[in-house]
C-alpha positions in Angstrom: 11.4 16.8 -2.4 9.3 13.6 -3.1 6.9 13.1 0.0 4.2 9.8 0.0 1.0 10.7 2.2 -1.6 7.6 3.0 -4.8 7.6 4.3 -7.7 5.7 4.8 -6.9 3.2 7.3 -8.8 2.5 10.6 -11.3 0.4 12.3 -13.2 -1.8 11.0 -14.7 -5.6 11.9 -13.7 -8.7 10.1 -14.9 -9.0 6.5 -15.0 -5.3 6.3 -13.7 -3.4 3.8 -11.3 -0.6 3.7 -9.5 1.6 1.0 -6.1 3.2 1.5 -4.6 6.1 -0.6 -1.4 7.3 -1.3 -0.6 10.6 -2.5 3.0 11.5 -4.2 4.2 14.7 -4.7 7.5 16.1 -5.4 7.8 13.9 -8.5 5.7 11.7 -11.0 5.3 8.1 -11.4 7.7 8.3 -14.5 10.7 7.8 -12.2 9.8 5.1 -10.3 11.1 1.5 -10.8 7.9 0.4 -8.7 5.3 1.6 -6.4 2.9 0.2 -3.8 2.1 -1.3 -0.4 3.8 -2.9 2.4 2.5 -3.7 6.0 4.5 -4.3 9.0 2.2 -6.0 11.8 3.8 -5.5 15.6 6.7 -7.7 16.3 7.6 -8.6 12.7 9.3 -7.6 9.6 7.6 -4.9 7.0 6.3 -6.9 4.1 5.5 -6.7 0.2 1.6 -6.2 0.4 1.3 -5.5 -3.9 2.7 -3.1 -5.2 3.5 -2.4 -9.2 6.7 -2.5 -11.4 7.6 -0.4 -13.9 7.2 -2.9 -16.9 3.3 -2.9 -15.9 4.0 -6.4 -13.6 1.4 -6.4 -10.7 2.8 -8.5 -7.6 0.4 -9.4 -4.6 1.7 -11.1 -1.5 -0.2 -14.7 -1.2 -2.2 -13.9 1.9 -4.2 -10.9 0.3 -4.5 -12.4 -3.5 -8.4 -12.8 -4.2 -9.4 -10.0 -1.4 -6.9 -7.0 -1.9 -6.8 -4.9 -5.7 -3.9 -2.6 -6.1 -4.4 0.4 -8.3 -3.0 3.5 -9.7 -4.4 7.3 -11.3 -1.3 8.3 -13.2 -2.8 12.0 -13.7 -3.7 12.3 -9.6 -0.3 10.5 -8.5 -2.2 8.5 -6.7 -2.0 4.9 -5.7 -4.7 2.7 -4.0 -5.6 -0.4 -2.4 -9.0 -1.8 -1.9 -8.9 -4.3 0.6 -12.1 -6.6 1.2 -12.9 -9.2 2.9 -10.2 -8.4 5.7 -8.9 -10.5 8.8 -7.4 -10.1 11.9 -4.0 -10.9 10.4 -4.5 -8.0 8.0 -3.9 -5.8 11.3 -0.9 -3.8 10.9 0.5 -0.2 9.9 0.3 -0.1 6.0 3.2 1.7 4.2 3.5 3.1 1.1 6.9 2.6 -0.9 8.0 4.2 -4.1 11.6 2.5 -5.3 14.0 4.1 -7.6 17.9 3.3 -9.1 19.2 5.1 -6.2 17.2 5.3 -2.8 13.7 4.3 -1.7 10.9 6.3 -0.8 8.2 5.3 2.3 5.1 7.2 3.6 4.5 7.3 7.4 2.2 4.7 7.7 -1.7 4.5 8.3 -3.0 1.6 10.4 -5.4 -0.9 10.0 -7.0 -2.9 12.6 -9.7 -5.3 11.5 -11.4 -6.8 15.2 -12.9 -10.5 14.9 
């Protein structure tokens, strides 16, 4: 059974920094067509936050491109995401998503609330 597991989110003031972590177990990167972060603030849709695809592409969303750095540690099947330099905007329930040929994997969320 592949299971995702963040952490890291919380509290913190505008221009702070934070660092999230996923944890997957159950299964390795290896079968994964891509992997990485959405957010879904209240009231609107989940979104592409950056996330990687399996031919080594890196894809950020334009609002967090200069402040947020995906990552990965292949051996700990782990994947990361520093975010500095954060806004109110940024506030929202960060998900972790893991996509292969035939379903989709998510994590249960950790939020992030960034006060001004």
């Amino acid at each position: 059974q592949v299971t995702l597991v963040e952490s890291g989110g919380g509290l913190v003031q505008a221009g702070g920094s934070l660092r999230l972590s996923c944890s997957v177990s159950g299964t390795t990167f290896v079968g994964f067509n891509a992997i990485g972060w959405y957010r879904q603030a209240p009231g609107k849709e989940r979104d592409v936050v950056a996330k990687f695809t399996n031919r080594g592409i890196v894809n950020y969303a334009d609002s967090v491109k200069g402040r947020f750095t995906i990552s990965r540690d292949n051996a700990k099947n782990q994947v990361y995401l520093q975010m500095n330099s954060l806004k109110p905007e940024d506030t929202a329930v960060y998900y972790c998503k893991a996509e292969t040929d035939w379903t989709n994997y998510w994590g249960q969320g950790t939020q992030v609330t960034v006060s001004s």
